[in-house]
PDBQT receptor file of N, H, CA, C and O in Angstrom, charges set to zero:
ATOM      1  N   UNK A   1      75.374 -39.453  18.195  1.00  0.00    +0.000 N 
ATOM      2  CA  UNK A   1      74.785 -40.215  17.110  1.00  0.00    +0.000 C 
ATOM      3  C   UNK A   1      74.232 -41.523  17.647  1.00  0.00    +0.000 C 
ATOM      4  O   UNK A   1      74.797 -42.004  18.629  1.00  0.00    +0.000 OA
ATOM      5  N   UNK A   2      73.335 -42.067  17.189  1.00  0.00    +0.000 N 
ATOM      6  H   UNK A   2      72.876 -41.677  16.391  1.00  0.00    +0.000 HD
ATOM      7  CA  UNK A   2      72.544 -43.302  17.567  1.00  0.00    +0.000 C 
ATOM      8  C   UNK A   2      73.249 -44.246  16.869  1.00  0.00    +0.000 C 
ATOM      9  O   UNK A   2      73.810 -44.101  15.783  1.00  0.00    +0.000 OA
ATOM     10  N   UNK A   3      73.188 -45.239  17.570  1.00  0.00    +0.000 N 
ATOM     11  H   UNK A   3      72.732 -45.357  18.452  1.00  0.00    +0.000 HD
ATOM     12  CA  UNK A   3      73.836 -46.751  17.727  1.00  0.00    +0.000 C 
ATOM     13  C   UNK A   3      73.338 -47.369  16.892  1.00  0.00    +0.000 C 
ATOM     14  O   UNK A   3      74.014 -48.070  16.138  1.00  0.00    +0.000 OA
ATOM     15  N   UNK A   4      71.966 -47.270  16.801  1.00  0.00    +0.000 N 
ATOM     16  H   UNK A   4      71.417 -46.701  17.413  1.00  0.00    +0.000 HD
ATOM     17  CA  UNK A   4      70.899 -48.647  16.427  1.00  0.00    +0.000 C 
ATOM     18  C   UNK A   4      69.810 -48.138  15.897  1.00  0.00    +0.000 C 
ATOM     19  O   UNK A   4      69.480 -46.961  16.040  1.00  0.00    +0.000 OA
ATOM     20  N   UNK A   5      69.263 -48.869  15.338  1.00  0.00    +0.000 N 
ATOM     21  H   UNK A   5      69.531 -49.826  15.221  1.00  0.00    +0.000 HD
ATOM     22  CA  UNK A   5      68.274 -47.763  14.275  1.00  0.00    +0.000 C 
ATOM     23  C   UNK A   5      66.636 -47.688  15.253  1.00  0.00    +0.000 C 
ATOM     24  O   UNK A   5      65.550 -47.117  15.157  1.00  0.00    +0.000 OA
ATOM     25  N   UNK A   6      67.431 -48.801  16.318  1.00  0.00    +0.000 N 
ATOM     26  H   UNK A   6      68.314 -49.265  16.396  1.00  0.00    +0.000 HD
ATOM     27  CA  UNK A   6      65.933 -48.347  17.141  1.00  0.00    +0.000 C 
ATOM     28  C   UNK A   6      66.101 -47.067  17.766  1.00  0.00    +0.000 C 
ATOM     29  O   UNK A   6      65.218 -46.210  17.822  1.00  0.00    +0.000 OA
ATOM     30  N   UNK A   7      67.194 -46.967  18.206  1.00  0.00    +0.000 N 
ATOM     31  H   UNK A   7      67.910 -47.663  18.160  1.00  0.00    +0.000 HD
ATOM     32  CA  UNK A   7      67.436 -45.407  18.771  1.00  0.00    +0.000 C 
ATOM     33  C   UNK A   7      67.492 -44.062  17.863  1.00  0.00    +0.000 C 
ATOM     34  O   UNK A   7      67.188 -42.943  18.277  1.00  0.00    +0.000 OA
ATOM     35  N   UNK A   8      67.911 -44.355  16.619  1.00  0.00    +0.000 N 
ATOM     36  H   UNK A   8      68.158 -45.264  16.283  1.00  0.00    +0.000 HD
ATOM     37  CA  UNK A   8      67.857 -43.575  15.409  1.00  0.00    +0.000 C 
ATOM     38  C   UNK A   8      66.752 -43.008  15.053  1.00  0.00    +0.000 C 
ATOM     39  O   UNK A   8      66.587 -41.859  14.643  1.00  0.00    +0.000 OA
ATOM     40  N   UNK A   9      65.663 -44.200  15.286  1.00  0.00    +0.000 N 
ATOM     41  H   UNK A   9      65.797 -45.134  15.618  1.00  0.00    +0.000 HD
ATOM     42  CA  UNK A   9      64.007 -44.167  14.667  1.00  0.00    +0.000 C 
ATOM     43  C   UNK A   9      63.160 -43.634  16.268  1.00  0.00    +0.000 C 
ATOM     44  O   UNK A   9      61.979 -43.317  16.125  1.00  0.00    +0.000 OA
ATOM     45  N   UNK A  10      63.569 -43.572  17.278  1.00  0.00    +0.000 N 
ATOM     46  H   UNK A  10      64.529 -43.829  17.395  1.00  0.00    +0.000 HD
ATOM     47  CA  UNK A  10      63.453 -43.198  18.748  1.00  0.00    +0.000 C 
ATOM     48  C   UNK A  10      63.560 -41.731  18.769  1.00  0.00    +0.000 C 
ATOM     49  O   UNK A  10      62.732 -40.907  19.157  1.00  0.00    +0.000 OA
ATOM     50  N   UNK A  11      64.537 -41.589  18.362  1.00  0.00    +0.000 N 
ATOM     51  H   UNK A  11      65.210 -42.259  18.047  1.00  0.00    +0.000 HD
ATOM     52  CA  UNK A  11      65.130 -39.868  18.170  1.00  0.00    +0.000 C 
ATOM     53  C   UNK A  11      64.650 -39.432  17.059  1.00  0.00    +0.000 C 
ATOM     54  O   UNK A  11      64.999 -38.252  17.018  1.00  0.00    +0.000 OA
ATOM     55  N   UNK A  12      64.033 -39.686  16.089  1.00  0.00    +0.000 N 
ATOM     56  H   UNK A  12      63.750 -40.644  16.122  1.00  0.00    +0.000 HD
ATOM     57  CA  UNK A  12      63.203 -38.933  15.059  1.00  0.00    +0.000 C 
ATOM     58  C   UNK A  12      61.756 -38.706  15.502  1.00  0.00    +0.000 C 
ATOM     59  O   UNK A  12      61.225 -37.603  15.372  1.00  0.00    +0.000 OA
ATOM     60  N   UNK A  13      61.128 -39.757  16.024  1.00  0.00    +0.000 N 
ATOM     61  H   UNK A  13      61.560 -40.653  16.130  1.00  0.00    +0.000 HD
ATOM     62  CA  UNK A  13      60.037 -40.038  16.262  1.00  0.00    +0.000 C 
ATOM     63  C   UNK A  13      60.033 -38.781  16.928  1.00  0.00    +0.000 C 
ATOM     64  O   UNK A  13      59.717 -37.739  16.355  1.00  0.00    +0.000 OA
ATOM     65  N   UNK A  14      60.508 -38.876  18.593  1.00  0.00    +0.000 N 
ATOM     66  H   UNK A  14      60.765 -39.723  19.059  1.00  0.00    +0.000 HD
ATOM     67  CA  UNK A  14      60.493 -38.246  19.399  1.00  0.00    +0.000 C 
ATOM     68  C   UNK A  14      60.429 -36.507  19.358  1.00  0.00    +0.000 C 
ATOM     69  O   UNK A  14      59.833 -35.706  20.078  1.00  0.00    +0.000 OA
ATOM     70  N   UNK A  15      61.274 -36.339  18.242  1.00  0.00    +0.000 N 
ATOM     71  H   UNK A  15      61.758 -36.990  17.657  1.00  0.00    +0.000 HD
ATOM     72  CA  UNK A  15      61.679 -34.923  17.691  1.00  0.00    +0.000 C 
ATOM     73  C   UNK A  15      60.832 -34.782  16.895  1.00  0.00    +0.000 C 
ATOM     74  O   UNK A  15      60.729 -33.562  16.771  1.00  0.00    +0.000 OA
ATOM     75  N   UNK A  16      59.783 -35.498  15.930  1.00  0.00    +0.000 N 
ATOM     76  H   UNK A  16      59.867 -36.490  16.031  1.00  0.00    +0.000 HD
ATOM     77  CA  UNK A  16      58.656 -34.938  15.719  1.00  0.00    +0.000 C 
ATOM     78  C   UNK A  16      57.190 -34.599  16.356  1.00  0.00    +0.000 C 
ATOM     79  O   UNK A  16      56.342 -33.862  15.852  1.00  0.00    +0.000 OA
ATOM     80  N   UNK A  17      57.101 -35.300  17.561  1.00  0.00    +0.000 N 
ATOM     81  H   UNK A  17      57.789 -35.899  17.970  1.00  0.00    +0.000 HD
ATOM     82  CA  UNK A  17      56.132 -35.538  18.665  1.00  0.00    +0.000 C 
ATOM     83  C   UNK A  17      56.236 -34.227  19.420  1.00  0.00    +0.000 C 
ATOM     84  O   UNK A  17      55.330 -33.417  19.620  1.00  0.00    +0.000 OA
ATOM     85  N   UNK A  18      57.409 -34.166  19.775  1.00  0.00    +0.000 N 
ATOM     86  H   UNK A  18      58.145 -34.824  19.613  1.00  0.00    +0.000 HD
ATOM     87  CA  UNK A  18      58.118 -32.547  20.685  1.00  0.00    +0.000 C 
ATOM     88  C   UNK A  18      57.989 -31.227  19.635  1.00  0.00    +0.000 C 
ATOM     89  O   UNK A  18      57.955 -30.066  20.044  1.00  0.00    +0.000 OA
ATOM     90  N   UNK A  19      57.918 -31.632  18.130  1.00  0.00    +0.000 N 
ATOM     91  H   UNK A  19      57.946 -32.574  17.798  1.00  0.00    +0.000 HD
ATOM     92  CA  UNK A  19      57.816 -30.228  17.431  1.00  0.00    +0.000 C 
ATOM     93  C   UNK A  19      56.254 -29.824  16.977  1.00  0.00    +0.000 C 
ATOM     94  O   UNK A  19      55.944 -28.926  16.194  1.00  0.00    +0.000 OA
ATOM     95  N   UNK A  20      55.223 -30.875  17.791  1.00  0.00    +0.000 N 
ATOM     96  H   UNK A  20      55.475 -31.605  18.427  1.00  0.00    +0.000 HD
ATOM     97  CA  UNK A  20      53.789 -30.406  17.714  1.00  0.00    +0.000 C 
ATOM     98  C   UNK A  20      52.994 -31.570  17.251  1.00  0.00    +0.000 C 
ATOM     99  O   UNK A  20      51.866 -31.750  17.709  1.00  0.00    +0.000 OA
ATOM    100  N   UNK A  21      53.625 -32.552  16.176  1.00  0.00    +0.000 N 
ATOM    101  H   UNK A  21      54.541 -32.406  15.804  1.00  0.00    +0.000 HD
ATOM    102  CA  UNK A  21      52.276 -33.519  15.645  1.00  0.00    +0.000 C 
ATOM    103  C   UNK A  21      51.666 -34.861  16.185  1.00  0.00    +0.000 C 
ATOM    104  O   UNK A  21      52.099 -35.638  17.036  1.00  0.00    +0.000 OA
ATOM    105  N   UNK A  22      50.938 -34.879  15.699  1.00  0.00    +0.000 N 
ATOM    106  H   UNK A  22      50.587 -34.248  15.008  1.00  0.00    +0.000 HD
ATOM    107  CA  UNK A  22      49.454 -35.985  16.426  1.00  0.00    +0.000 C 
ATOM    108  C   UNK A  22      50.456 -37.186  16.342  1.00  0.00    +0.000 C 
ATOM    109  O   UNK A  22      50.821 -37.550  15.223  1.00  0.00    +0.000 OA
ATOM    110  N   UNK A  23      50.861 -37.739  17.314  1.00  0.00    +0.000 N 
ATOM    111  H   UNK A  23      50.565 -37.444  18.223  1.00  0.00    +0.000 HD
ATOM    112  CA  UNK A  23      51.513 -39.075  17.452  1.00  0.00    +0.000 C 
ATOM    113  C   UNK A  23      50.731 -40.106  16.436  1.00  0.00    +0.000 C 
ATOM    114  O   UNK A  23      51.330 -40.685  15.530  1.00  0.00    +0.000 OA
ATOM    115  N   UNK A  24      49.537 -40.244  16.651  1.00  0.00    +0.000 N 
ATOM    116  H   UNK A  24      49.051 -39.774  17.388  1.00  0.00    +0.000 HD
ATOM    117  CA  UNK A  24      48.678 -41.005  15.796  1.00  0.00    +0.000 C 
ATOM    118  C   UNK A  24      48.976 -40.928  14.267  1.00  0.00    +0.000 C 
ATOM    119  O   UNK A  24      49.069 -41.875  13.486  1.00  0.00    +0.000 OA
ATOM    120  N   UNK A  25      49.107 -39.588  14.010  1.00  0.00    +0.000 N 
ATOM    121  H   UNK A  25      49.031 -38.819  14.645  1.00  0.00    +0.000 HD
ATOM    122  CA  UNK A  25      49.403 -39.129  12.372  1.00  0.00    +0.000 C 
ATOM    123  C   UNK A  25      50.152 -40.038  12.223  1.00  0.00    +0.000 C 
ATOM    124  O   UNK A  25      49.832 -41.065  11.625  1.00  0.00    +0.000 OA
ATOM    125  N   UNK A  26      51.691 -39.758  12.921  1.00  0.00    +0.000 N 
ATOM    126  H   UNK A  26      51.951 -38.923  13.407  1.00  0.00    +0.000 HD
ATOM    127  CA  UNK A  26      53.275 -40.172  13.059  1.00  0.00    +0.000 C 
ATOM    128  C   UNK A  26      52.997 -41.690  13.036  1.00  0.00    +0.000 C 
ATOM    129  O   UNK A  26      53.785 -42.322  12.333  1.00  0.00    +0.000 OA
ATOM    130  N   UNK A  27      52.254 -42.245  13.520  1.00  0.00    +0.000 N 
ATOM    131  H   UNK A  27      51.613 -41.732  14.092  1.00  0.00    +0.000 HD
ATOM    132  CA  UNK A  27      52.125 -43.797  13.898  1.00  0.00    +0.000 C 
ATOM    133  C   UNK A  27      51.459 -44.229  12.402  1.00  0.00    +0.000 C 
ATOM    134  O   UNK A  27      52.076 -44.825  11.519  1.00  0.00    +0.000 OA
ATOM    135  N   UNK A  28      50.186 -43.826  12.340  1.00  0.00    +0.000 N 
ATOM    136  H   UNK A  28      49.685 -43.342  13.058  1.00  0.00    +0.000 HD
ATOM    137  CA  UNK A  28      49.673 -44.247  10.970  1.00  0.00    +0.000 C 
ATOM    138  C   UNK A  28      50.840 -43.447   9.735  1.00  0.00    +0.000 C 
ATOM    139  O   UNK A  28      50.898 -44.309   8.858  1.00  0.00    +0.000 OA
ATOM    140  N   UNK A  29      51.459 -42.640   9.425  1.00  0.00    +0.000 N 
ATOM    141  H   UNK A  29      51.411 -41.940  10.137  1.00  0.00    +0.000 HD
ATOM    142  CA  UNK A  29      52.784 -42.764   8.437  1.00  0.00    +0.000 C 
ATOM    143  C   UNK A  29      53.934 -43.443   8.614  1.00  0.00    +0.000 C 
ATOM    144  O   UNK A  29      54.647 -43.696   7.644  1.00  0.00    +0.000 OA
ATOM    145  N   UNK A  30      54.249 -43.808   9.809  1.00  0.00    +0.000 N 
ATOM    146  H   UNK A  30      53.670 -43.602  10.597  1.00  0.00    +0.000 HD
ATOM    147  CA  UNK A  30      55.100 -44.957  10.090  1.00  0.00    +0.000 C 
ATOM    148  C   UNK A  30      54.812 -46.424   9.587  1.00  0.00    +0.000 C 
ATOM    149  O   UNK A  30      55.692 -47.240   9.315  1.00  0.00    +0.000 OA
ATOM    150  N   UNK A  31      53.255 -46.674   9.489  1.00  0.00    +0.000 N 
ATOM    151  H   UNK A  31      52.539 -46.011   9.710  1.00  0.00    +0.000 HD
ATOM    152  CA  UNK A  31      52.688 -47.955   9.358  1.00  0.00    +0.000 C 
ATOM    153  C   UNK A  31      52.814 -48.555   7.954  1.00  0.00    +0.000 C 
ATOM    154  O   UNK A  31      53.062 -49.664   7.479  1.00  0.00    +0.000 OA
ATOM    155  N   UNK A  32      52.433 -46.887   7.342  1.00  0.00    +0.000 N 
ATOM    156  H   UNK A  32      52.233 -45.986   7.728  1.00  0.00    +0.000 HD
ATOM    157  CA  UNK A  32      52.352 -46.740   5.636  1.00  0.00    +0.000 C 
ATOM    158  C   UNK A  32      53.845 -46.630   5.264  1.00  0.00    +0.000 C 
ATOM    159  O   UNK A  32      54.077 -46.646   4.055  1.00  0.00    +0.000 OA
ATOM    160  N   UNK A  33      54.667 -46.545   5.918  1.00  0.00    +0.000 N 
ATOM    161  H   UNK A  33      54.479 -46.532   6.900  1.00  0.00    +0.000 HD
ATOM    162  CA  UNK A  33      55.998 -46.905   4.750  1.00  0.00    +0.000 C 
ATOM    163  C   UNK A  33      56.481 -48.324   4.925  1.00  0.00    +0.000 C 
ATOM    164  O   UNK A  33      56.662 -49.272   4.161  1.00  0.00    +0.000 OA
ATOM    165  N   UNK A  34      56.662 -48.048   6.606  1.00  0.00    +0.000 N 
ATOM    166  H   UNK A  34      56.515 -47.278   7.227  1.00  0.00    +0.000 HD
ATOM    167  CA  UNK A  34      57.152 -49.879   7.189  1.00  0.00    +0.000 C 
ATOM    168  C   UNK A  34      55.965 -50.974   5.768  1.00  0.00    +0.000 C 
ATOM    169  O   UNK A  34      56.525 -52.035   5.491  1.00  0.00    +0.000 OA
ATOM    170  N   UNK A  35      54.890 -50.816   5.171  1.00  0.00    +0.000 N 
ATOM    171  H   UNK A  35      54.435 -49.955   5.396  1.00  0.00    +0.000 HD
ATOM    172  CA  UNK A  35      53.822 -51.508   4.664  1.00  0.00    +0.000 C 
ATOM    173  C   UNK A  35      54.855 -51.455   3.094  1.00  0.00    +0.000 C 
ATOM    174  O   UNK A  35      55.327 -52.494   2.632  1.00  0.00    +0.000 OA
ATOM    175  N   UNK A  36      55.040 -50.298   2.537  1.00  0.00    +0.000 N 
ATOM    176  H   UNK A  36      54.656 -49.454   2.912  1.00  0.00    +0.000 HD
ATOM    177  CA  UNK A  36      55.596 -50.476   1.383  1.00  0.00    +0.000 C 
ATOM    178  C   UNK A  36      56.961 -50.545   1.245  1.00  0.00    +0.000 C 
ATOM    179  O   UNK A  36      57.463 -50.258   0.159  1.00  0.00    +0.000 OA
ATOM    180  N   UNK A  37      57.638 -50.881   2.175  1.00  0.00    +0.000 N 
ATOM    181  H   UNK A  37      57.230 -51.115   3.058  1.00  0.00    +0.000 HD
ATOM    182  CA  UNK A  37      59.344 -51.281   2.407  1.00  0.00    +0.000 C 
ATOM    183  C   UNK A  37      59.271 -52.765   2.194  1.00  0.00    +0.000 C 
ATOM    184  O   UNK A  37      59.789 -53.439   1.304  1.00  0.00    +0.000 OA
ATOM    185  N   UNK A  38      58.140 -53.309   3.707  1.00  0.00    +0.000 N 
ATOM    186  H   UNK A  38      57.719 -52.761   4.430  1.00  0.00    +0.000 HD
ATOM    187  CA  UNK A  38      58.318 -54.711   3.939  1.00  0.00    +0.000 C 
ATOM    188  C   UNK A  38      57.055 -55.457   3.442  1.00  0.00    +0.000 C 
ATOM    189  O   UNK A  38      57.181 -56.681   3.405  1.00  0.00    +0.000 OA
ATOM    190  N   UNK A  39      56.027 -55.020   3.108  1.00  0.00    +0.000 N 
ATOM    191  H   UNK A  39      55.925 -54.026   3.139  1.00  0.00    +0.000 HD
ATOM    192  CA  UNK A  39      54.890 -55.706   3.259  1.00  0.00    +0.000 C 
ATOM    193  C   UNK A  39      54.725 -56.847   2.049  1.00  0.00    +0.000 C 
ATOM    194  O   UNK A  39      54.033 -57.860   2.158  1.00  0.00    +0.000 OA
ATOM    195  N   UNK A  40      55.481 -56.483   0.909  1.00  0.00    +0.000 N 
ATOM    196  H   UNK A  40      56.043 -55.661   0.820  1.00  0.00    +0.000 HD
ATOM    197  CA  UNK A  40      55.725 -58.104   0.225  1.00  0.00    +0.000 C 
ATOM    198  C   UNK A  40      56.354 -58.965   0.365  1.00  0.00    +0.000 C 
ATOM    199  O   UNK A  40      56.077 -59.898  -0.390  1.00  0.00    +0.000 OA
ATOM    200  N   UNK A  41      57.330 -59.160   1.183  1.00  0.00    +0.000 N 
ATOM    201  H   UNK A  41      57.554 -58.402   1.795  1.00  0.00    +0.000 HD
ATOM    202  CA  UNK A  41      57.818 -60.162   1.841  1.00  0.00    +0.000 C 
ATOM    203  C   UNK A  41      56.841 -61.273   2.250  1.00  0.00    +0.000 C 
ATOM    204  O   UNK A  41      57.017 -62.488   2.165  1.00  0.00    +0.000 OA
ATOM    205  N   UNK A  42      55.934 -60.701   2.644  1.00  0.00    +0.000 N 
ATOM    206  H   UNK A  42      55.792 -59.713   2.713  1.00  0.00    +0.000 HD
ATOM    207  CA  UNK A  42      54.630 -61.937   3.161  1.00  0.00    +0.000 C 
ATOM    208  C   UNK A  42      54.349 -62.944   1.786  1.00  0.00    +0.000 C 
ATOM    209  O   UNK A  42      54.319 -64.155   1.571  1.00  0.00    +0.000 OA
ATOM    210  N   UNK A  43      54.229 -62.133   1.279  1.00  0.00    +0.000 N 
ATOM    211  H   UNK A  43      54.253 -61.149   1.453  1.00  0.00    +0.000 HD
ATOM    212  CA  UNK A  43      53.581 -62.700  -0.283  1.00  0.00    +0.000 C 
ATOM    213  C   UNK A  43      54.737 -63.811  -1.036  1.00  0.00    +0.000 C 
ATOM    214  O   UNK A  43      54.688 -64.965  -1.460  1.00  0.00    +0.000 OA
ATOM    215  N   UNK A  44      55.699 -62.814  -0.933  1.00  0.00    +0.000 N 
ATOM    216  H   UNK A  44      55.739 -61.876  -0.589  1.00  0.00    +0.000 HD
ATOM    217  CA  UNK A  44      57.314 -63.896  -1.377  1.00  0.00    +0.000 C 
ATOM    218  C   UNK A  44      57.367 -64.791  -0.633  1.00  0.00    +0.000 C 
ATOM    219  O   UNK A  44      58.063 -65.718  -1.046  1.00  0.00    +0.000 OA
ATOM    220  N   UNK A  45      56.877 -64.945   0.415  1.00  0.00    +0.000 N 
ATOM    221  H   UNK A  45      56.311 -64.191   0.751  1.00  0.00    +0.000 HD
ATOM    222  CA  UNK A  45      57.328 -66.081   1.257  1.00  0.00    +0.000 C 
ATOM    223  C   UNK A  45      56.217 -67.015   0.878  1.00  0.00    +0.000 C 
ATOM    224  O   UNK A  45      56.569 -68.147   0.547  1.00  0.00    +0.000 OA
ATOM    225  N   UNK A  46      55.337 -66.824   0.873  1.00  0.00    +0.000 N 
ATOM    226  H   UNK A  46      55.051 -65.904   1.142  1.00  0.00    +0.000 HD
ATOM    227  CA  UNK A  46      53.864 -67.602   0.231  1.00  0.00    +0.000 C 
ATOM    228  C   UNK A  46      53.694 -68.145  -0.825  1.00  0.00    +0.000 C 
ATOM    229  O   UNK A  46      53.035 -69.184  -0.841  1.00  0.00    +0.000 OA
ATOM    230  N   UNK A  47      54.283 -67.565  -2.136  1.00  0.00    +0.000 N 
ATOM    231  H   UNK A  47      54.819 -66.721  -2.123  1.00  0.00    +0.000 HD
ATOM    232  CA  UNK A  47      54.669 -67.745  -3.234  1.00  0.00    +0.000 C 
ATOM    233  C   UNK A  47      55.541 -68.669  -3.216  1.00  0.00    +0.000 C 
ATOM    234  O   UNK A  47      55.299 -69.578  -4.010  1.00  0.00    +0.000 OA
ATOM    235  N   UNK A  48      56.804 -68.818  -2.384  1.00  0.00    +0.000 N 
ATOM    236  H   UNK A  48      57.001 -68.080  -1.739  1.00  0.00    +0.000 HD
ATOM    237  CA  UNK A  48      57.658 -70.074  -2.049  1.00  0.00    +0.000 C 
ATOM    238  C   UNK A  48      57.350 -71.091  -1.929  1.00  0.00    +0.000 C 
ATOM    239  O   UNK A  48      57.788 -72.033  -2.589  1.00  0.00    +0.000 OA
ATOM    240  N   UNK A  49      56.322 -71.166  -0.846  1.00  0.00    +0.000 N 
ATOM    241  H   UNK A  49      55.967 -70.401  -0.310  1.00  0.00    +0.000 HD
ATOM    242  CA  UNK A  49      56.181 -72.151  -0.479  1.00  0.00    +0.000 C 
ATOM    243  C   UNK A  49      54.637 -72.955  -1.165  1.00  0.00    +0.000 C 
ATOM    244  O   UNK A  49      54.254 -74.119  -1.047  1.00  0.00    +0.000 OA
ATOM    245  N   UNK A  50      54.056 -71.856  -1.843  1.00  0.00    +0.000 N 
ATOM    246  H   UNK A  50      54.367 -70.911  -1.939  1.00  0.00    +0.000 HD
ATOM    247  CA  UNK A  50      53.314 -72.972  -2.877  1.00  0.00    +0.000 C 
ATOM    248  C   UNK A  50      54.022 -73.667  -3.901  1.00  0.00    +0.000 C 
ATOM    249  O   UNK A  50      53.839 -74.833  -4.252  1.00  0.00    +0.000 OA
ATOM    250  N   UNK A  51      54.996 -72.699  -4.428  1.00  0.00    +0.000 N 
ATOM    251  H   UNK A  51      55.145 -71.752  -4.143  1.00  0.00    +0.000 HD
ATOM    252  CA  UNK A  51      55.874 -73.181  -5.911  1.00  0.00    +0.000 C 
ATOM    253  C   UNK A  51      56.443 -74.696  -5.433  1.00  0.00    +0.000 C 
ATOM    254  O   UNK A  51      56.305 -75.765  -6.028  1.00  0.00    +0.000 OA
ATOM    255  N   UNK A  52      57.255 -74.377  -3.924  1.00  0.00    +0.000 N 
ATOM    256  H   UNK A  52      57.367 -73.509  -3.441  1.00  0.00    +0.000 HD
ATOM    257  CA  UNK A  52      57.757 -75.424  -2.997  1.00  0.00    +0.000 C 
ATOM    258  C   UNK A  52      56.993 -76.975  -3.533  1.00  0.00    +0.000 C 
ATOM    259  O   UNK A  52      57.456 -77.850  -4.265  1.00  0.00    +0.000 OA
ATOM    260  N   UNK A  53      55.572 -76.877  -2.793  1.00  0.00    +0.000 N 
ATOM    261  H   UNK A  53      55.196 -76.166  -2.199  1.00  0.00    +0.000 HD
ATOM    262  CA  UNK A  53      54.546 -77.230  -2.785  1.00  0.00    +0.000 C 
ATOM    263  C   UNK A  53      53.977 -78.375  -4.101  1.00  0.00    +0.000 C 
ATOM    264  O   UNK A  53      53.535 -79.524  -4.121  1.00  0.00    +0.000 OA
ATOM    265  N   UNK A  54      54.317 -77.198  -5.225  1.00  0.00    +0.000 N 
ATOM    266  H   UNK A  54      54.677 -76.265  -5.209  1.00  0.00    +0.000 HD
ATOM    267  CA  UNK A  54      53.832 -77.867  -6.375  1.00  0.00    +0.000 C 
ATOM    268  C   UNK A  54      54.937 -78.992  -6.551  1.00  0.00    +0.000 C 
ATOM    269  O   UNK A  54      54.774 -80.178  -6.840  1.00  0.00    +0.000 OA
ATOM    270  N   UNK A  55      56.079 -78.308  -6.303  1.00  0.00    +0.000 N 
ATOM    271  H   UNK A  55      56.212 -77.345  -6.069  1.00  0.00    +0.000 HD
ATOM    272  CA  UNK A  55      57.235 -79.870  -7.380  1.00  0.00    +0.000 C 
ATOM    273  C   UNK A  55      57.631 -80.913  -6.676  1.00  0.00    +0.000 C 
ATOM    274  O   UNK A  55      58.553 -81.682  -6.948  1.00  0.00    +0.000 OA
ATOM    275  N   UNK A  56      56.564 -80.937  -5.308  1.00  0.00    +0.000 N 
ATOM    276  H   UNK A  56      55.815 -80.313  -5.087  1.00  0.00    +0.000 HD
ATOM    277  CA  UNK A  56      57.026 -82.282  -4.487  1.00  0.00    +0.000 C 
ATOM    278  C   UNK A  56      55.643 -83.288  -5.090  1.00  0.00    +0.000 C 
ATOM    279  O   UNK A  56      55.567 -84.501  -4.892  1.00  0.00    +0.000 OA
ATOM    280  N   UNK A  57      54.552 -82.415  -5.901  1.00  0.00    +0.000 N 
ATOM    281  H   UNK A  57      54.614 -81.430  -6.062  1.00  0.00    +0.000 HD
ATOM    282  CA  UNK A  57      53.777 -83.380  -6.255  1.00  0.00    +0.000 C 
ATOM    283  C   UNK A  57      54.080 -84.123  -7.576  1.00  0.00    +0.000 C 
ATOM    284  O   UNK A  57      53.358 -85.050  -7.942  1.00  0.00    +0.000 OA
TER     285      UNK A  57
């Protein structure tokens, strides 16, 4: 069993690459979930720091 989810996500990857598909596919669906897991975080953090922003004026 994997340690670390880099090795976790290493050993999936890998085992789908070895069972035939376009790494590229695998890379661009990797991109598209990592995007809707994490990708508002950017925005929350932005949103902070305008709100921040406003009540020091």
């Amino acid at each position: 069993m994997a340690t670390s989810f880099k090795e976790a996500l290493e050993t999936l990857v890998n085992q789908r690459i070895d069972a035939g598909e376009e790494p590229q596919d695998l890379f661009e669906e990797l991109m598209h979930e990592a995007n809707l897991v994490f990708g508002h975080f950017n925005l929350e953090y932005e949103i902070g720091l305008f709100a921040k922003g406003e009540k020091k004026d």
